[in-house]
C-alpha positions in Angstrom: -27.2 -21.5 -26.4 -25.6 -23.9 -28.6 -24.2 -27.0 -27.7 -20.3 -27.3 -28.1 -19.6 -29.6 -31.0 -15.3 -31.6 -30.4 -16.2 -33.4 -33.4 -18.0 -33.8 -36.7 -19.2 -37.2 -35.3 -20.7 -35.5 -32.8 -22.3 -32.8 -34.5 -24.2 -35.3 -36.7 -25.3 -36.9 -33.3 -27.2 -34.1 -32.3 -28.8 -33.3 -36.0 -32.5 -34.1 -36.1 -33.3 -37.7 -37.3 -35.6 -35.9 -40.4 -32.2 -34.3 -41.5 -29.3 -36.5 -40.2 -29.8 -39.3 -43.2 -29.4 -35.7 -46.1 -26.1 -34.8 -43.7 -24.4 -37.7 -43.7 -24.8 -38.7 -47.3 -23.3 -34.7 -47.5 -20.9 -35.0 -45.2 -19.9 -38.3 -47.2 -20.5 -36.7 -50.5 -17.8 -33.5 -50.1 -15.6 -35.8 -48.3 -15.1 -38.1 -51.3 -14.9 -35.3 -54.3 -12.7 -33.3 -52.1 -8.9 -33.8 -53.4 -6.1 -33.8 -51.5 -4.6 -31.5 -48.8 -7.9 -30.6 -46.9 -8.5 -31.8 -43.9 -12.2 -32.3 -42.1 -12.5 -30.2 -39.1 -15.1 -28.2 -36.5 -15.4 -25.1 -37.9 -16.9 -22.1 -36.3 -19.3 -24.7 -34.6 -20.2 -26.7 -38.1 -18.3 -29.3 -39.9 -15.9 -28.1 -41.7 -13.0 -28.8 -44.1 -9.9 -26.6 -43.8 -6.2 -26.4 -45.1 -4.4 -27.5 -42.4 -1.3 -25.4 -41.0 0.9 -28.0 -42.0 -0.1 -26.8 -45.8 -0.7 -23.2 -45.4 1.3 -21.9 -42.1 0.0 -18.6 -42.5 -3.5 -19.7 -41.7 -6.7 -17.4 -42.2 -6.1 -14.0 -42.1 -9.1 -13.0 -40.1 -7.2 -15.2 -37.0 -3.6 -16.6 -38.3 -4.4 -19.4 -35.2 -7.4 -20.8 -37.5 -6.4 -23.1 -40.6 -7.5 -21.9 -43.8 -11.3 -22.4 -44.0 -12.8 -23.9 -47.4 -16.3 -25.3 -46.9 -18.5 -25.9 -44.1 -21.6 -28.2 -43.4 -24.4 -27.2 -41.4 -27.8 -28.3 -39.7 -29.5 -24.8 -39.4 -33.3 -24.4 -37.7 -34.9 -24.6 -41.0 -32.6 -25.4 -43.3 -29.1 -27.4 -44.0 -26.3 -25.1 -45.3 -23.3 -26.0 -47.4 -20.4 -23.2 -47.8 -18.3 -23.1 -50.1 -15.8 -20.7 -49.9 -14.5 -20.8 -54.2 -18.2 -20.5 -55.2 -18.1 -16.5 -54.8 -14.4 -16.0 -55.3 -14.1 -16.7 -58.7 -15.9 -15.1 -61.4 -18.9 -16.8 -62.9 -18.9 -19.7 -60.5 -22.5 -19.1 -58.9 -24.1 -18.4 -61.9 -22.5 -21.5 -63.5 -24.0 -23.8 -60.4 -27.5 -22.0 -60.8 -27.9 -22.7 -64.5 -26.7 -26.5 -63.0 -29.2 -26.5 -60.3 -32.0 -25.5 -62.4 -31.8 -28.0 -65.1 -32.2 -30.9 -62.1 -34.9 -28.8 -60.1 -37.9 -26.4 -60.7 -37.5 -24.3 -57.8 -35.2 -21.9 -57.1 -32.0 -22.3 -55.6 -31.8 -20.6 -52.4 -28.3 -19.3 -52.2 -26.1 -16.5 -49.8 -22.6 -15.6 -50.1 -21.3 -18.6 -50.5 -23.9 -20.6 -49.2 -26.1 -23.3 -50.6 -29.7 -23.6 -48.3 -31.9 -26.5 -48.8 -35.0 -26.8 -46.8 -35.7 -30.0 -48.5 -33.3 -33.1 -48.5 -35.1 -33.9 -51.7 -33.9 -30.2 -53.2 -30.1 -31.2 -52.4 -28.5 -31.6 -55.5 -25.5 -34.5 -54.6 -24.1 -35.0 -57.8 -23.7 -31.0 -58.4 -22.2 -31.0 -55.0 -19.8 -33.7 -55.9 -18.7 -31.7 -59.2 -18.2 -28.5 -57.2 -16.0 -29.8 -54.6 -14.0 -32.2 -56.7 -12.7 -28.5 -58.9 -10.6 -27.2 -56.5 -7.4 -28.5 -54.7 -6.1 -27.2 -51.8 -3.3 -25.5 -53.6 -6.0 -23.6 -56.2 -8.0 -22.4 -53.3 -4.8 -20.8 -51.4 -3.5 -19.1 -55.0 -7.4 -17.7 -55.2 -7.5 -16.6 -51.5 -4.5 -15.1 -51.5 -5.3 -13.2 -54.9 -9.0 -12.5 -54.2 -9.4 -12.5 -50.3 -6.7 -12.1 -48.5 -5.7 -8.4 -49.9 
């Protein structure tokens, strides 16, 4: 069972003391690139930075009583996670932060749909992190979700 999470304070509480020190500086590293009109959140259990209701009413289709969701930050059993919601909803994105990632690192960069998986802290790529959050405004990502998601 996993524990309830009421805030991203205390999710980092209860991240192992090997990861906690790659969370936080992630935690801090979106937070600062992010620009305006998201808001940091729990989100389906993880950290999470949303657009609030009070920017987009309409909320996220899949459950209109949920703000928009954007990214997400995770401590997973053997690895830490970082969504990103834009990465996979606009063309060419992924492959532009792979051919990024693998100019910094030799191994491979283990990615999902829209998720970023480091098993190592010393894989994380902050800066590249930093340039990928700081792309989008809130306003960008609700023109792309509505044009590419929300159909």
């Amino acid at each position: 069972m996993q524990a309830l999470h009421l805030t991203p304070d205390d999710y980092l509480n209860s991240v192992d003391e090997a990861r906690k020190p790659s969370m936080i500086r992630l935690r801090q590293t979106i937070s600062a690139a992010l620009p305006g009109g998201f808001e940091e959140a729990m989100s389906y259990g993880m950290i999470g930075w949303v657009v609030p209701h009070s920017v987009y009413p309409a909320g996220y289709h899949c459950d209109p009583k949920l703000p928009l969701p954007f990214a997400s930050l995770a401590a997973q059993k053997n690895h830490i996670a970082v969504y990103h919601m834009g990465l996979y909803a606009r063309p060419g994105r992924v492959e532009a932060f792979q051919a990024a990632y693998a100019k910094h690192f030799k191994n491979a960069l283990d990615i999902g749909k829209s998720c970023l998986r480091f098993k190592k802290p010393e894989h994380i790529p902050f800066d590249l992190i930093s340039e990928l959050f700081a792309e989008m405004t809130a306003n960008q990502w609700i023109e792309l979700y509505e044009r590419e998601i929300k159909k």
